[in-house]
VOROVO-539109 format. One line per field, with one value per residue (C-alpha): residue number from 1; x, y, z; residue in three letters. Coordinates in steps of 0.05 Angstrom, whole numbers. Example, Ala and Ser with C-alpha at 12.3 -4.5 7.8 and 13.67 -1.06 7.14 Angstrom:
<nodes>
seq <- 1	2
X <- 246	273
Y <- -90	-21
Z <- 156	143
type <- ALA	SER
</nodes>
This chain:
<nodes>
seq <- 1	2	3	4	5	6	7	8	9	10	11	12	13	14	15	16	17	18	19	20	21	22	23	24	25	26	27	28	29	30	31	32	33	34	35	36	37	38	39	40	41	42	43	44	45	46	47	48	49	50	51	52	53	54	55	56	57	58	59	60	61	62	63	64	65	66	67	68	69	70	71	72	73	74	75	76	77	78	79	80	81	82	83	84	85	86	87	88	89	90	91	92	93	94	95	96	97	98	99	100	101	102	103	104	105	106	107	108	109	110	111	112	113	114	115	116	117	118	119	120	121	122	123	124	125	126	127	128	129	130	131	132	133	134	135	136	137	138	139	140	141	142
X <- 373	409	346	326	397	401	322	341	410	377	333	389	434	366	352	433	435	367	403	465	446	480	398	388	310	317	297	342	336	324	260	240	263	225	160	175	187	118	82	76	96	61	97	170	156	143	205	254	224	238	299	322	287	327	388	438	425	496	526	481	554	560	526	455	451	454	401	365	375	353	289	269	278	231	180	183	161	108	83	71	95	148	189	193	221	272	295	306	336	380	405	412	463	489	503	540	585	601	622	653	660	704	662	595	623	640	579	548	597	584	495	460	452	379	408	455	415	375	439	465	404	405	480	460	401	451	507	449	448	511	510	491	438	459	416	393	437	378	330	267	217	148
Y <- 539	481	467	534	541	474	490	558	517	464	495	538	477	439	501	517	440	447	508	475	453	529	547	502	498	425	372	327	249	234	268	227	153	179	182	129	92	124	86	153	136	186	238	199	186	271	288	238	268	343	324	286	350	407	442	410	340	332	351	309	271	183	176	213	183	117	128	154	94	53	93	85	16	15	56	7	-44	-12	45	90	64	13	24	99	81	31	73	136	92	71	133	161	96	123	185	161	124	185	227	164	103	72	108	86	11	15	37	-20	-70	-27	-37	-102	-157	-137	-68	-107	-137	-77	-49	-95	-102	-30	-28	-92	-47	7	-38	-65	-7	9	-55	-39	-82	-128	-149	-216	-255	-306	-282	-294	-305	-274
Z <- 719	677	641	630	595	547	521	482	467	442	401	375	354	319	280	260	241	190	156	153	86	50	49	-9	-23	-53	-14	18	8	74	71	21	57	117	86	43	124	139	85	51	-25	-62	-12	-25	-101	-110	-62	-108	-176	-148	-135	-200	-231	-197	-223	-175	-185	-205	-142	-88	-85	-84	-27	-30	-107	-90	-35	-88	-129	-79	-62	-133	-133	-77	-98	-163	-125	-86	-116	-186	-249	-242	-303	-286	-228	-247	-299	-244	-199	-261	-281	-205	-204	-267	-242	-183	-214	-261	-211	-168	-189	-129	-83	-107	-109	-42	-24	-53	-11	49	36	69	27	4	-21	-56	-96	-114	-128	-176	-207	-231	-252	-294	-326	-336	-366	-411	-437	-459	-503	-580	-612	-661	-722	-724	-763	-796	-849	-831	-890	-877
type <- UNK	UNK	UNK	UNK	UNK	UNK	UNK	UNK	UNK	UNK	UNK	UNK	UNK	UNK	UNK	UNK	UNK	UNK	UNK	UNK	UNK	UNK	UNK	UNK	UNK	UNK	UNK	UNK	UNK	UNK	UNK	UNK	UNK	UNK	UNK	UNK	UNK	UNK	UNK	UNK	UNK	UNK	UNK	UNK	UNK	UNK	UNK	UNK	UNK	UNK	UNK	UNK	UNK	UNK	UNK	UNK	UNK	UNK	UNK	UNK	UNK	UNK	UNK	UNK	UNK	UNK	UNK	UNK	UNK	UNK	UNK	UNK	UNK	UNK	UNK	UNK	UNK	UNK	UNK	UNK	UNK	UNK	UNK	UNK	UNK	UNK	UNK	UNK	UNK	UNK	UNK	UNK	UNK	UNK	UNK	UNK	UNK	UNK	UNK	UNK	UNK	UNK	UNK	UNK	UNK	UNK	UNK	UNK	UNK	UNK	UNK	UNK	UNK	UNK	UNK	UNK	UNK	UNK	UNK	UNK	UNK	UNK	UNK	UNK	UNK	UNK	UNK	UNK	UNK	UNK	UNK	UNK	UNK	UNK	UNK	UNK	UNK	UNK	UNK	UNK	UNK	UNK
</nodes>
């Protein structure tokens, strides 16, 4: 009688945990590291793009941005155009630490070493950036 019980609860909790979401149609970015796991690039490299292009790209909050960041980064190295890629996962960093900066530093402490290194690798990008290009100083003679 116990299992009869937990099956229909079960299935009730799974499905009130996948609308948990406020019935938001954009994908979440743990879709898109899962088939990224599953070797499934092309799949992760259209679920990141969606949701870079969607109207609430703002609000994913520190956390799901920097995942983001660090799909990119990923998908640079293994799949699609590479400087696309970097330049996502660039301004998905960028956008974390606009809406919080503490909390997306801390999330880079808080990745494995590997992560890191992605990590820093895009704030680097972005602070290159943000640095204006001087004019060479010599005069070069045709």
């Amino acid at each position: 009688m116990k299992k009869i019980f937990l099956i229909p609860a079960t299935l009730l909790l799974l499905s009130g945990a996948c609308t948990a979401g406020g019935g938001s149609s954009m994908p979440d970015v743990e879709t898109a590291e899962l088939a990224y796991d599953n070797g499934r690039y092309s799949t992760a490299q259209t679920i990141c793009d969606s949701i870079v292009n969607s109207v609430g790209f703002d609000s994913l909050g520190v956390d799901r941005l920097c995942r983001l960041a660090l799909l990119y980064s990923r998908l640079a190295e293994h799949h699609g155009d590479e400087e696309a890629n970097t330049a996502q996962a660039a301004h998905c960093f960028e956008t974390a630490l606009s809406v919080n900066a503490d909390s997306t530093l801390m999330f880079m402490a808080g990745a494995p070493v590997e992560e890191q290194a992605r990590l820093a690798l895009i704030s680097a990008i972005n602070e290159g950036r943000k640095v204006p290009i001087r004019p060479d100083t010599l005069d070069y003679e045709p």
